[in-house]
N, C-alpha and C positions, 0 to 999 in steps of 0.2 A: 150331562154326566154320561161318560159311557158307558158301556156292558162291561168292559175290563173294570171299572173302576165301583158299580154297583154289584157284580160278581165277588170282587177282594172284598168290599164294604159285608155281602152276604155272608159270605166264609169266616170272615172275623167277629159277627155277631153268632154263626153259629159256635164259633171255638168258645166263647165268652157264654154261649146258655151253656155249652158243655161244662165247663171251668166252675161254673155256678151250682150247678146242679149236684156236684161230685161234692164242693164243699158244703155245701146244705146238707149232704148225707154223712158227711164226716163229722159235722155239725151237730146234728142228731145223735150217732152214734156215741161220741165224746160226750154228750149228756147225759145216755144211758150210763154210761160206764162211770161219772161225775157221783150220779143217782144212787150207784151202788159200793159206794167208796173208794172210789181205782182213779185214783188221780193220777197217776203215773197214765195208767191205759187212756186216760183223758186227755190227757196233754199228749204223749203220743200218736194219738188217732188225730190230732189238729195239726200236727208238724208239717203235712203233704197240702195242710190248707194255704201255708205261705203263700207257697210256689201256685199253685191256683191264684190266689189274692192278685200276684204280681204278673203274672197271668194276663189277668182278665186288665190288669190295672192298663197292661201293654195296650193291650189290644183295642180298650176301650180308647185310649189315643189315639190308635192308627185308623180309629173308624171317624176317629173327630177330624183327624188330619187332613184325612181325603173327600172329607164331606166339604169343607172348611177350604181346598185346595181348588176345589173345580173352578173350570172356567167362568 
């Protein structure tokens, strides 16, 4: 495998802990707010978790693809 190709493989597993990490806290925070009757503010604070989700969903492919493509 080369450096270009274990480099892209690195970057997209760091975008993927980032991506995670963000919703784990959005996650958290949406419970606190669950906890104290703000369902609206619950559901709202999870809205930017999608796009994370699909995210990470990407990414976790493109790390399969390239693992998966090598010579």
């Amino acid at each position: 495998m080369s450096n270009t190709t274990l480099d892209t493989i690195t970057a997209n597993i760091t975008l993927m802990e980032a991506r995670l990490q963000r919703a784990h806290s959005l996650a958290r925070d949406a419970l606190a707010a669950i906890k104290d009757g703000k369902q609206n503010l619950a559901i709202g604070t999870l809205l930017p978790m999608q796009e994370d989700m699909a995210d990470t969903d990407a990414l976790l492919k493109t790390v399969l693809l390239l693992h998966r493509a090598r010579p």
